[in-house]
N, C-alpha and C positions, 0 to 999 in steps of 0.2 A: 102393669109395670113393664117398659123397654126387657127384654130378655138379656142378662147377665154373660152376653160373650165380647170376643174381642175382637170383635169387627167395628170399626170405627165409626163414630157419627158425624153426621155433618157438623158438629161444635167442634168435634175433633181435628176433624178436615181443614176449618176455616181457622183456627189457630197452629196448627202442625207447623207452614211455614215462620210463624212470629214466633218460633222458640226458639231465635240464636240470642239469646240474654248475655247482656254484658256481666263482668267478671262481679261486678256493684250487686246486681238481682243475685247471683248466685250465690257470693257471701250472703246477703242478709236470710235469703231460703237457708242456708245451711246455721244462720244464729238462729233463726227462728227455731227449725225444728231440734235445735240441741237445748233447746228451755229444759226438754223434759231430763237429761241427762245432767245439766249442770247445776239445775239444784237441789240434789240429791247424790251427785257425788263428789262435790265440792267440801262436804261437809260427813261425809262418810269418815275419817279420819281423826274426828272430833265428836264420835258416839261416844264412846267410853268415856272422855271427858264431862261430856255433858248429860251423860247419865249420874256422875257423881256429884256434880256442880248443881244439878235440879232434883237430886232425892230418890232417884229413877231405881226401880227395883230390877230385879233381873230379868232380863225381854224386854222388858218395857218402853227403850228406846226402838226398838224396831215397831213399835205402834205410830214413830213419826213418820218412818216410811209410809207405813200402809196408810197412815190419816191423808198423805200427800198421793199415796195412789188414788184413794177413793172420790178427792175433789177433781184428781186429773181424769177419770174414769168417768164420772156420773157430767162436770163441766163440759166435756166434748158431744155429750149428743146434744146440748143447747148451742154450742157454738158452732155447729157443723149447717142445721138449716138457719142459723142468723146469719153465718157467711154466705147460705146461695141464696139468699133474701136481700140481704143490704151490700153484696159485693165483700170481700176479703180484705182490706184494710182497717177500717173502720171500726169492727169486731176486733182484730189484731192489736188494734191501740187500748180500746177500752181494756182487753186483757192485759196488756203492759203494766198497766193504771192499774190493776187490780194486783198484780203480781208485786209490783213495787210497795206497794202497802203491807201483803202477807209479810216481805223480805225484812223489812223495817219489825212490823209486830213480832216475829222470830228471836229477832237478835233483842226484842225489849222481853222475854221472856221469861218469868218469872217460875214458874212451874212445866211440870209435862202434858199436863191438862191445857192449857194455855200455845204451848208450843205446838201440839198435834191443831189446835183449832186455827192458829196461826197458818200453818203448813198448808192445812184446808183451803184456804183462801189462796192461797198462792202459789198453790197447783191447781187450782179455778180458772186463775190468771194467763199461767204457764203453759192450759191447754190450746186457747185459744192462739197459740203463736204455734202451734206444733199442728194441730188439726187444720188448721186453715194452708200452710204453708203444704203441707202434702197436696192437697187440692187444687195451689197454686200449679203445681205441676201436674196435676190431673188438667186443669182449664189447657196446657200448652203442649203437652207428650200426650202417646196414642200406645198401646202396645207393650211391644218390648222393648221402646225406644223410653218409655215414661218409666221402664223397670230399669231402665241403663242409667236413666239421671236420676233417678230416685238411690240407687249404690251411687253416684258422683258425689251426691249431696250427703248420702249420708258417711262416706270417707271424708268431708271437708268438715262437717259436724262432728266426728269421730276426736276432733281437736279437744273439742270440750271434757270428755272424759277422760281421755288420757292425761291432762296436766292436770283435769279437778283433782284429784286426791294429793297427787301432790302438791299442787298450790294450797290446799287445805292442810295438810301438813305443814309448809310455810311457814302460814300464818299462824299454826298455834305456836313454832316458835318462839314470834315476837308478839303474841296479843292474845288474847281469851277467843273462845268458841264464839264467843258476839260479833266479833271481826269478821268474820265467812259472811255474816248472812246481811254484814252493812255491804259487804263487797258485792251481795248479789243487788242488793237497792241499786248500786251502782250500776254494774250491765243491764238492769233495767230500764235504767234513764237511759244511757249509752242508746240501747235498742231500739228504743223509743224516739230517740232525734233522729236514726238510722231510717227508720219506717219512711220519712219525708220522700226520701232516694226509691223508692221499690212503688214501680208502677201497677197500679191495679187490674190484675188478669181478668177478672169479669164484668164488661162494660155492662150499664143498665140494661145495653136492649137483653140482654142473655142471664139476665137472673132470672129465680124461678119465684114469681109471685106467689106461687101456695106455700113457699116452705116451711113455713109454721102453720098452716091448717093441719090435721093430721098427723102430726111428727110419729106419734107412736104408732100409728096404722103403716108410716113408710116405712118404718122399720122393720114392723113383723114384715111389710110384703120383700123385703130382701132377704131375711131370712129363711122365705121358702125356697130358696132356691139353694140347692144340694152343692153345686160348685162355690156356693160363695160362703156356704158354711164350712167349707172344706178348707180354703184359705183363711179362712174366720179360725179356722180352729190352729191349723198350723201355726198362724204368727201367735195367737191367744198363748195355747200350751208352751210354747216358747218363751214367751214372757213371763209368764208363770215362775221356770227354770231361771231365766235372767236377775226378777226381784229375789228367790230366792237365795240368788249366788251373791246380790248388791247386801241385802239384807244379814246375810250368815260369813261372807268374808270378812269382818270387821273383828267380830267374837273368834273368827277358826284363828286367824292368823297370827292377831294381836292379844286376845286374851287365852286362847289354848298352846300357840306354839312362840307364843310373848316373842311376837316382831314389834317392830318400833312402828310407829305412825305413819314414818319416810316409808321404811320397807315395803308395808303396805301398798303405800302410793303407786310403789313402782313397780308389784306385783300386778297391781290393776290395771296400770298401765300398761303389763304385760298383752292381755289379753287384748284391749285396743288396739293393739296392733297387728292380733290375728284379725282383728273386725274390720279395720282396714284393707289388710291385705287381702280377704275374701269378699271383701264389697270390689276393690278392683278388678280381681277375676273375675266376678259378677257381669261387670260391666261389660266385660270386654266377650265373653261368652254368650253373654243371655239371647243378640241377637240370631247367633248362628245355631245354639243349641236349644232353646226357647227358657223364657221363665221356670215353667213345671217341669221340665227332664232339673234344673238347678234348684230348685225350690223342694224337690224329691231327696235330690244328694244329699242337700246341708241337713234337711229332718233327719235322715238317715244317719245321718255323722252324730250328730244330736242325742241321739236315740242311745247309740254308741259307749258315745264318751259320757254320757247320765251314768249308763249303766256302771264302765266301769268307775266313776268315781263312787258311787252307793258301795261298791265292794271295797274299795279303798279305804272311805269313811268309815266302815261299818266296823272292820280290819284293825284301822291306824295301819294301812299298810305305806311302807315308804316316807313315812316321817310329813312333812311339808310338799316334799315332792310329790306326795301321792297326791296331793290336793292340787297343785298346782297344774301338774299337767293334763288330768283331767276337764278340770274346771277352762283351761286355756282353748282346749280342741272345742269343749260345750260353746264359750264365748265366742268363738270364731266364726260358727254355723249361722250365727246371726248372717253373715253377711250375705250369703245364698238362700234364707228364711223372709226376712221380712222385707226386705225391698221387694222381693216376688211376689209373696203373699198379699201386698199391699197394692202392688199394681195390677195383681191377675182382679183380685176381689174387686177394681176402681175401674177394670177395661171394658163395663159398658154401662158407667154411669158419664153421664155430659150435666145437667141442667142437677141434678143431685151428686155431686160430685164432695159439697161438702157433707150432706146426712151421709153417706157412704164411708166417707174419710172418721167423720164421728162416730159410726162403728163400729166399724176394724179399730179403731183407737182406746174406743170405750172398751170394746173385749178385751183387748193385748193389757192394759191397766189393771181391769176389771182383776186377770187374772193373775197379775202381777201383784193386786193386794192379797188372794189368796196363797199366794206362794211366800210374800217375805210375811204377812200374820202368820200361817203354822210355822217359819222358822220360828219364830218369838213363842209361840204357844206351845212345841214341841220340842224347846231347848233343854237342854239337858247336860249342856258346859262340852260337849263335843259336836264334832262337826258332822255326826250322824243324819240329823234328822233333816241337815242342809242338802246330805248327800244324794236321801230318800227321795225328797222332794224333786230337786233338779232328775231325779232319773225317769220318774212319773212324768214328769214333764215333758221330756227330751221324746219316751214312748207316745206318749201322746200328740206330739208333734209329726210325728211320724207316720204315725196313723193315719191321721186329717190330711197331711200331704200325700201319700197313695190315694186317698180319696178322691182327691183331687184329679191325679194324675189319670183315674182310671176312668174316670167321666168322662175326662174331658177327648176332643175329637183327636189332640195330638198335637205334642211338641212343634212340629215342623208347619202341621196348620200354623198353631198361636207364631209359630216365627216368623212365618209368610206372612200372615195378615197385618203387621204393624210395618212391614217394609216398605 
């Protein structure tokens, strides 16, 4: 296998100049890759209702998270060599089609058993627009220029979670918890007429005929490589922390310190706007400081703010506040984490570009279902075992990103070589 650094290849080279993409490609990159955020937090707001409305014992709704992480987790390492096999649209649509169908069984659901298997399917769907769409921008960015649009996009996608909860709130308002999930059938289709518009970044000559021979053998052979498990683990253990805060804010806020639904909302939406604002500094940094010196900080901060909210949690120190401002500085870190981690791990793949993309996505999920399951399996009616978890996370993040940092040949290299 090509050696895993970020010296650019001639795929790179011969697309670097065709990446000035009209404003059209760049919304639909940025609907694409928010599948995974909007439907899961569009409908955060309408747990507790729909744990009473389906029978749901206590935790037991946080099994439709995790049911939805593990279809988006195991679905992208199939969709990642279908895309550098059949090109990046085509997989894109048939996931739409898949996803629209989950969205629809959801809102027809009659039990929890029913709803997690529904969920299944529609984060199978969902992955296929989030995995492929990273790639998109692996086939066109090189470096730290593919780490700078990778924070653009993901500030313009940052849309979708900040108004999910409270659009989700909205609408229970004025209609039942089935309303959310007919609303997602809708941006579904929406998406899906959208796709017409978004030109296909990998022409035949440039796909990779084997990429379904082997899937599992390409796998392990990236995994032998020490830098790529080091960004593998950074954005992973992050995620982890992430599902566990999507997972456990629902219960901390609204059924421990009884906020309303709205309140909620606009709690969440707090934190999207640190994820915002540190993806923009992202951008505007990463080339002159490099990915890994930034991708080091946010772990670091990470690491930080875990810890202290486990003390907070563990405490009930500071009422609400103690939860919030913790949790806001953890959520924030995203923005210096995963765009990095995402383009260090993708900066010397060309022709595998989508197995690589599947994953770094499969792991970040993967770990994402272990964090919000032990919320649900560790609950305990306080926001402890939320606290526990995000802190191990945030450490763990930490870790994998020094890893990273100390392998590698050096910040100002990885700066220089993408310029």
């Amino acid at each position: 296998m090509p050696s895993v650094s970020p010296q650019p290849s001639a795929t790179e080279t011969r697309h670097q100049p065709a990446a000035r993409h009209s404003l059209v490609t760049l919304g639909i990159l940025s609907a694409l890759m928010a599948f995974a955020s909007i439907s899961t937090d569009l409908y955060l707001p309408a747990l507790p209702a729909m744990g009473l409305a389906l029978g749901a014992g206590h935790g037991a709704m946080e099994v439709t998270i995790s049911g939805y992480l593990i279809g988006f987790s195991l679905g992208q390492l199939a969709w990642g060599p279908l895309g550098d096999r059949y090109g990046r649209r085509l997989p894109v649509a048939v996931g739409l089609v898949l996803f629209i169908i989950g969205s629809a069984g959801c809102a027809l659901a009659g039990s929890v058993g029913a709803m997690i298997a529904w969920r299944v399917l529609q984060a199978i769907g969902a992955c296929a627009s989030v995995v492929l769409a990273r790639a998109m921008v692996r086939d066109l960015y090189a470096g730290p220029h593919a780490a700078r649009m990778m924070s653009t996009l993901m500030t313009v996608m940052a849309i979708a979670p900040l108004v999910g909860p409270s659009v989700g709130g909205l609408i229970l308002q004025v209609a039942s918890w089935r309303a959310i999930f007919w609303a997602l059938v809708a941006v579904g289709i929406l998406t899906l007429l959208a796709l017409r518009l978004l030109p296909e970044t990998l022409p035949p000559a440039h796909r990779n005929r084997h990429a379904l021979d082997g899937v599992l053998a390409t796998y392990f052979s990236l995994l032998r490589h020490r830098r790529m498990l080091g960004y593998i683990g950074a954005g992973g253990f992050f995620y982890g922390g992430i599902y566990a805060y999507v997972a456990g804010t629902p219960f901390a806020y609204i059924s421990y310190h009884h906020l309303s639904p709205q309140a909620y909302g606009l709690l969440f939406a707090l934190g999207i706007v640190g994820i915002m604002a540190t993806n923009q500094i992202n951008s505007r940094l990463v080339v002159r400081l490099g990915s890994d010196r930034l991708l080091r900080i946010g772990a670091l901060g990470a690491a930080l703010s875990g810890l202290l909210l486990a003390v907070t949690a563990r405490f009930d120190i500071g009422g609400i506040a103690g939860l919030v401002v913790p949790l806001f500085l953890f959520v924030s870190a995203n923005g210096f984490i995963v765009a990095n981690a995402i383009a260090g791990a993708m900066s010397g793949s060309s022709q595998r570009a989508g197995a690589v993309s599947a994953l770094v996505g499969a792991t970040q999920y993967g770990t994402g279902i272990l964090g919000s399951a032990l919320v649900g399996m560790l609950a305990d009616g306080t926001p402890w075992p939320m606290g526990l978890i995000i802190a191990v996370c945030g450490v763990g993040s930490a870790l994998s990103a020094l890893s990273v940092a100390d392998h590698a040949g050096g910040d100002a290299a990885e700066s220089g070589a993408g310029r």
